[in-house]
Backbone as a chain_set.jsonl record, in Angstrom:
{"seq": "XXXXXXXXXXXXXXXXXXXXXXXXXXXXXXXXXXXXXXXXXXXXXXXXXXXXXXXXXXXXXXXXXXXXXXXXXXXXXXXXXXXXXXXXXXXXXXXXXXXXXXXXXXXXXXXXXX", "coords": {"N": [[119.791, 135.413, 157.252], [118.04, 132.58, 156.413], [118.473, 130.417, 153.562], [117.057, 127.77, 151.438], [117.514, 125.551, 149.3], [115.751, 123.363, 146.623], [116.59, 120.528, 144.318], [116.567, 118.56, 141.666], [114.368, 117.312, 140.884], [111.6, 115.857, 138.344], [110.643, 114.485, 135.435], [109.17, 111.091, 135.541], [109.287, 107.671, 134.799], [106.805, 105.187, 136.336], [108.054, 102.404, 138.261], [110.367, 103.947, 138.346], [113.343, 105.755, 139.559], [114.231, 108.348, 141.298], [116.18, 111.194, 142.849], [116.619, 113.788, 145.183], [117.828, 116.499, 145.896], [119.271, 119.039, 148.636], [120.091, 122.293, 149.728], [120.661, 124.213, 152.177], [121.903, 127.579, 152.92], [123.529, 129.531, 155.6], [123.403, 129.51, 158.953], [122.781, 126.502, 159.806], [123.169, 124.056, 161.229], [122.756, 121.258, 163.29], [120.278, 120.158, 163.52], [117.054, 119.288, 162.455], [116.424, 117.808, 159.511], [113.787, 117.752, 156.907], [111.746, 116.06, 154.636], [108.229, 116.909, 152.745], [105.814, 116.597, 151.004], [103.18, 117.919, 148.728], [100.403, 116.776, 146.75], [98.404, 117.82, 144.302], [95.374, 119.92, 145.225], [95.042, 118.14, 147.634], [96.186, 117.603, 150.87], [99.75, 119.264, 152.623], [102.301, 116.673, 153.025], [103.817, 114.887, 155.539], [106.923, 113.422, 154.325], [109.51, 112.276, 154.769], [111.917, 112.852, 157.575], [115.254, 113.678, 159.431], [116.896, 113.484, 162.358], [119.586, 115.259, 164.245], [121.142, 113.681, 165.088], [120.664, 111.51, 163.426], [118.723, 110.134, 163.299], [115.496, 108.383, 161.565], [112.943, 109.294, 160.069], [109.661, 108.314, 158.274], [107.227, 108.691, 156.455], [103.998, 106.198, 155.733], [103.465, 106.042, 153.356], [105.808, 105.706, 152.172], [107.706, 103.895, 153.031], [110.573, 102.108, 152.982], [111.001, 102.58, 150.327], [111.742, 104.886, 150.322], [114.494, 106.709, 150.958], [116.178, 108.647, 153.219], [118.825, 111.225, 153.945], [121.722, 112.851, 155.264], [124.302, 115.2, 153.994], [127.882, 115.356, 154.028], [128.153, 117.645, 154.096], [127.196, 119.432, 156.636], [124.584, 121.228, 156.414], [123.248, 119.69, 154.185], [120.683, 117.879, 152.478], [119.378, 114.408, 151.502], [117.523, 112.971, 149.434], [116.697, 109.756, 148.366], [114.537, 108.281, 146.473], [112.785, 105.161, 144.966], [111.187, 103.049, 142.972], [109.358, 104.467, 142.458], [106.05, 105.745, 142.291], [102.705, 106.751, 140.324], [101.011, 107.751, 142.224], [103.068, 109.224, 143.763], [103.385, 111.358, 142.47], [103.891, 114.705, 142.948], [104.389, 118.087, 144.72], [108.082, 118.314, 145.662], [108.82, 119.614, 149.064], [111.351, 121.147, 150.953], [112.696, 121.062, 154.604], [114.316, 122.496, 156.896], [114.255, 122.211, 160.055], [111.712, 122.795, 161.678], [108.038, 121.927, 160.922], [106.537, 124.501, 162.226], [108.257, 125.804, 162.772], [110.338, 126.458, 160.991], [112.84, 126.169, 157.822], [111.422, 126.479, 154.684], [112.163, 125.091, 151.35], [111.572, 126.387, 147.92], [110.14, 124.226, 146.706], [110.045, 121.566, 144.805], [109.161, 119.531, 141.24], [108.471, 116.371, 141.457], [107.152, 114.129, 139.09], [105.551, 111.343, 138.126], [105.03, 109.524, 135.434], [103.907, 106.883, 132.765]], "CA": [[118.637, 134.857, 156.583], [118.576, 131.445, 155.741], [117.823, 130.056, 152.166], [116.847, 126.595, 151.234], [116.912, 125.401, 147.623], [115.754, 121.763, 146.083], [116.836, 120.171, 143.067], [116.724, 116.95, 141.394], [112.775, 116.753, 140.608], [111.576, 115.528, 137.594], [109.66, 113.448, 135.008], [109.974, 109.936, 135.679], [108.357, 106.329, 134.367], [106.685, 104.121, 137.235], [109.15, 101.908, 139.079], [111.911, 104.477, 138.132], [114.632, 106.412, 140.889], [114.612, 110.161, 141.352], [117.336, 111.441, 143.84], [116.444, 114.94, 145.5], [119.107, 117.518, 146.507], [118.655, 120.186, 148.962], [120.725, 122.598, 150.711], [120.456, 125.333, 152.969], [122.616, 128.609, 153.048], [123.177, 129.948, 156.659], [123.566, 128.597, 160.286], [121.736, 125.92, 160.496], [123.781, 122.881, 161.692], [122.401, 120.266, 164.255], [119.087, 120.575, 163.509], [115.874, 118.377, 161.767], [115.867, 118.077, 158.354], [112.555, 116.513, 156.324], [111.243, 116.309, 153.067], [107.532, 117.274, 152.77], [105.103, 116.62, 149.403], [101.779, 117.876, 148.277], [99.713, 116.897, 145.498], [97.614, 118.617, 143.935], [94.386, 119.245, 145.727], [95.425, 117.886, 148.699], [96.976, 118.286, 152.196], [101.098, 118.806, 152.402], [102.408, 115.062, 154.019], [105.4, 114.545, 156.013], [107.682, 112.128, 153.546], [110.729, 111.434, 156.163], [112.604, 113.879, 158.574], [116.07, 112.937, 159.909], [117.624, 114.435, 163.047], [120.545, 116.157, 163.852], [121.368, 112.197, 165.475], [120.53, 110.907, 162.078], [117.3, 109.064, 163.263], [115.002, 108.578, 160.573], [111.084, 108.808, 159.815], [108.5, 107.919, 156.89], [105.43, 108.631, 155.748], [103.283, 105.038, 155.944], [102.798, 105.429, 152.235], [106.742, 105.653, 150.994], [108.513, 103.07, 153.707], [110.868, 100.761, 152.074], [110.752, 102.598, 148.686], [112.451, 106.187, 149.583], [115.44, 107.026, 151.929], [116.597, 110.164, 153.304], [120.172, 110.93, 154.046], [122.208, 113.695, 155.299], [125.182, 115.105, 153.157], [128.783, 115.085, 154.614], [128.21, 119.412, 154.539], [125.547, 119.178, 157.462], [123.432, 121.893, 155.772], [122.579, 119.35, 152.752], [120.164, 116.743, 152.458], [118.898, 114.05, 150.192], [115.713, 111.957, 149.288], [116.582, 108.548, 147.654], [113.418, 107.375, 145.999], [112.682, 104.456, 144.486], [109.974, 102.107, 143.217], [108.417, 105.619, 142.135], [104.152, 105.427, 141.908], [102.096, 107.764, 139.784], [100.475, 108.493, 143.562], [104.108, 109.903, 144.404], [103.444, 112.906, 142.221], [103.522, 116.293, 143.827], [105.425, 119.116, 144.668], [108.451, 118.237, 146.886], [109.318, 120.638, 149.894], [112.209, 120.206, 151.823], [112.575, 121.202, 155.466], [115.038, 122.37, 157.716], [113.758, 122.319, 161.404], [110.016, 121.993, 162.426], [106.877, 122.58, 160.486], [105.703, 125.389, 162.416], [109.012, 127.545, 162.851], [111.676, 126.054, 159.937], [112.625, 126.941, 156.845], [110.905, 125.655, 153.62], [112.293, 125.847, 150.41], [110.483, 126.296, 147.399], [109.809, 123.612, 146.046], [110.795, 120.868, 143.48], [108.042, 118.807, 140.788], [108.142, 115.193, 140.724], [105.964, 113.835, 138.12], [105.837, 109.752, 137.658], [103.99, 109.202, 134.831], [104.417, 106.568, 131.433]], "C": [[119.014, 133.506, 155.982], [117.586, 130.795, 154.427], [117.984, 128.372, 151.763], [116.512, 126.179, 149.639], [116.897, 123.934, 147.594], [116.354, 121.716, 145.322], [116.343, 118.485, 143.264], [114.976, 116.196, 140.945], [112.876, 116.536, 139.279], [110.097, 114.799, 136.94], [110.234, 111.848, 134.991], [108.912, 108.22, 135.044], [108.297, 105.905, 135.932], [107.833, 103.115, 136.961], [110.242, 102.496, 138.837], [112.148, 105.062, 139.529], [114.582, 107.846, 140.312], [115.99, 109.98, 142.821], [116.886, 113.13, 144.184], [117.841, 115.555, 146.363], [118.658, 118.421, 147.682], [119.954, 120.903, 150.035], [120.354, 123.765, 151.094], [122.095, 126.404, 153.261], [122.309, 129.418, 155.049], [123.532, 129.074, 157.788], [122.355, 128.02, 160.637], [122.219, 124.256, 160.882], [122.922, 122.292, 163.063], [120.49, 120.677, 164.316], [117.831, 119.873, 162.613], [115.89, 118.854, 160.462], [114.822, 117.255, 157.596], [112.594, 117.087, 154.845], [109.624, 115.829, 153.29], [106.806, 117.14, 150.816], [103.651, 116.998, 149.197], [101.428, 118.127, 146.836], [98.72, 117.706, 145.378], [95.95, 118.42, 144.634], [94.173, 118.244, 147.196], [96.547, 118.109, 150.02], [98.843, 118.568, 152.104], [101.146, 117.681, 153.322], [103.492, 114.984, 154.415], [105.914, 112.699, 154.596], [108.514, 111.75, 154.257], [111.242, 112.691, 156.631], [114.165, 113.011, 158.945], [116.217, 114.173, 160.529], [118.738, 114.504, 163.177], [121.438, 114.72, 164.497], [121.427, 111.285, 164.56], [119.461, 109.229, 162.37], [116.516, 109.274, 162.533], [113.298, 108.475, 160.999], [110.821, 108.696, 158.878], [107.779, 108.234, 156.894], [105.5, 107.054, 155.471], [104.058, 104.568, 153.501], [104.615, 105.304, 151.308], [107.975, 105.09, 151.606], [109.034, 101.853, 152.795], [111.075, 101.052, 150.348], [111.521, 104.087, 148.871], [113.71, 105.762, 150.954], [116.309, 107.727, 152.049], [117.992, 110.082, 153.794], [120.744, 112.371, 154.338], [123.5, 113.706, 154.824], [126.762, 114.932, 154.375], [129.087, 116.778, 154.885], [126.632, 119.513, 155.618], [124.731, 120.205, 157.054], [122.707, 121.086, 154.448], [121.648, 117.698, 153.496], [119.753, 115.597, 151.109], [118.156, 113.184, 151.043], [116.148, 111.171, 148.02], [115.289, 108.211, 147.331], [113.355, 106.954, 144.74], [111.191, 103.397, 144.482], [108.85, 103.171, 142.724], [106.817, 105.053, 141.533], [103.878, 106.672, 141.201], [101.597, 108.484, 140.78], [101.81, 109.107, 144.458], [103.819, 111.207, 143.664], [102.938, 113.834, 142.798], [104.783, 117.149, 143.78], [106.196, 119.294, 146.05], [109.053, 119.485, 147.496], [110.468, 119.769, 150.855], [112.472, 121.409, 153.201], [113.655, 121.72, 156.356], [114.702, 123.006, 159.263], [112.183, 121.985, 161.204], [109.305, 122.502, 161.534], [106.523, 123.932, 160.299], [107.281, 126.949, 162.559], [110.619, 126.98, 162.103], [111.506, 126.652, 158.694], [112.821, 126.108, 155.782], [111.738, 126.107, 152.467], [110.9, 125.892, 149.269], [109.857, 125.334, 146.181], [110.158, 122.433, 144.941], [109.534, 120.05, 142.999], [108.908, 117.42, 140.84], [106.935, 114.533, 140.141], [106.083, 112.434, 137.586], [104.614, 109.392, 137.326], [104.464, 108.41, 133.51], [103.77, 107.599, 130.321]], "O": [[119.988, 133.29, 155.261], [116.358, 130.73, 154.371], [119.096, 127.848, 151.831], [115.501, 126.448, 148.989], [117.68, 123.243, 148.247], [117.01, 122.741, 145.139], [116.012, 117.697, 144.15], [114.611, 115.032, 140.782], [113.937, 116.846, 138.737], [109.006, 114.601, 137.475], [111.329, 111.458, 134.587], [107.683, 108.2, 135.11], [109.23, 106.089, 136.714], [108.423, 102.953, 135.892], [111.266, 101.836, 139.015], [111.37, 104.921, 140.473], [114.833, 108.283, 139.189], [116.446, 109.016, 143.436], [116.837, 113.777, 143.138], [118.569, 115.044, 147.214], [117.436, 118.567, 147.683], [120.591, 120.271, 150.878], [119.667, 124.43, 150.319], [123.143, 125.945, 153.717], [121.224, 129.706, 155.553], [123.947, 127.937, 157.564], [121.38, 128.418, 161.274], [121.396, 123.354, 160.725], [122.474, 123.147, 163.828], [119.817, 121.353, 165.094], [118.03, 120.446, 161.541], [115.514, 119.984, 160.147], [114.969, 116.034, 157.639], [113.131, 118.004, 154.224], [109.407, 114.741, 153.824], [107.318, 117.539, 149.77], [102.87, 116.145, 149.62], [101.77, 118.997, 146.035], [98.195, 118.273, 146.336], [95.343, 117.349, 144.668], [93.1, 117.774, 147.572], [97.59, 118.759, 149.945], [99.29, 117.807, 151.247], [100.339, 117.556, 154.242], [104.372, 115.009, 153.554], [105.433, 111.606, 154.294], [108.347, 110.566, 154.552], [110.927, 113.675, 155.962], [114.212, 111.798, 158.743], [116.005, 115.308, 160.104], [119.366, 113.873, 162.326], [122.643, 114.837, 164.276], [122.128, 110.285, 164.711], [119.442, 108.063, 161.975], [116.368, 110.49, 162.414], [112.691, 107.848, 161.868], [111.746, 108.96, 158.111], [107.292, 107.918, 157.979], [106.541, 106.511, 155.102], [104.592, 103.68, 152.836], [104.713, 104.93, 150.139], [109.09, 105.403, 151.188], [108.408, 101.003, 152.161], [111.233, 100.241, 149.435], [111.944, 104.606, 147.838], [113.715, 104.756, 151.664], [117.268, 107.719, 151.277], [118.425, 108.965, 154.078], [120.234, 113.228, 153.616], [124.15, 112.67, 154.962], [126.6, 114.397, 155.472], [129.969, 117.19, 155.639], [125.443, 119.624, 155.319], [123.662, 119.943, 157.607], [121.82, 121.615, 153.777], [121.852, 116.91, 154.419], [119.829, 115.937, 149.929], [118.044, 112.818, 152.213], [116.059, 111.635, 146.884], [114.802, 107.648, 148.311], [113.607, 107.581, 143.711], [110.44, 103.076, 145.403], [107.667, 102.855, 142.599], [106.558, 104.237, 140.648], [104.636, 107.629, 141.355], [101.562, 109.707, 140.643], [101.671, 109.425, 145.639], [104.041, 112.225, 144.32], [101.764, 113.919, 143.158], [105.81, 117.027, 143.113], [105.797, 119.853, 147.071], [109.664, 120.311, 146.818], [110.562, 118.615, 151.272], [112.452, 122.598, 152.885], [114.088, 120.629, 156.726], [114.907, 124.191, 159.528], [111.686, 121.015, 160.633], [109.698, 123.593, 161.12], [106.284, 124.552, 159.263], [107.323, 128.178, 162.493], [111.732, 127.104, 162.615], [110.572, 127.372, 158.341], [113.738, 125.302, 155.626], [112.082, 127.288, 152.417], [109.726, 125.605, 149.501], [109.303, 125.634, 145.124], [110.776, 122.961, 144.017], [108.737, 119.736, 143.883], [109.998, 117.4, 140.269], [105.858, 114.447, 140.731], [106.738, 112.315, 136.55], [103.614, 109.092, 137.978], [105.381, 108.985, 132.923], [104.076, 107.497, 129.133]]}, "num_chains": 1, "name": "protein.A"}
């Protein structure tokens, strides 16, 4: 069984830096990891993915301002963000493999508000 935990969410001032943690327990080496956010009231949004190649993606709305990273234990990931908006708050999920058949953890708050 594999287990996925976040860390690293928070309360933060506009234009501040969060840093998200995440690792996964289990065999899950060479394989897509993302980070995933929904606010309240609205849809969950892909935030970036990296593969097991360490090619990267974005979401439109957080290019240039976050950046994802895999650890040097290939079960861990991180989410650099920076430049933090009040429209970044939600509740981040982080990813390991696909949408429809990976495994989510549960959750971390970021909250960027003065």
């Amino acid at each position: 069984q594999v287990q996925v935990v976040e860390s690293g969410g928070g309360l933060v001032q506009p234009g501040g830096s969060l840093r998200l943690s995440c690792a996964a327990s289990g065999s899950v080496f060479s394989i897509t990891m993302g980070w995933y956010r929904q606010a309240p009231g609205k849809q969950r949004e892909l935030v970036a993915t990296i593969t097991s190649a360490g090619r990267t993606t974005y979401g439109d709305s957080v290019k240039g301002r976050f950046t994802i990273s895999r650890g040097n234990a290939k079960n861990t990931v991180y989410l650099q963000m920076n430049s933090l908006k009040p429209e970044d708050t939600a509740v981040y999920y982080c990813l390991f493999g696909t949408p429809g058949a990976g495994y989510w953890g549960q959750g971390t708050q970021v909250t960027v508000s003065s």
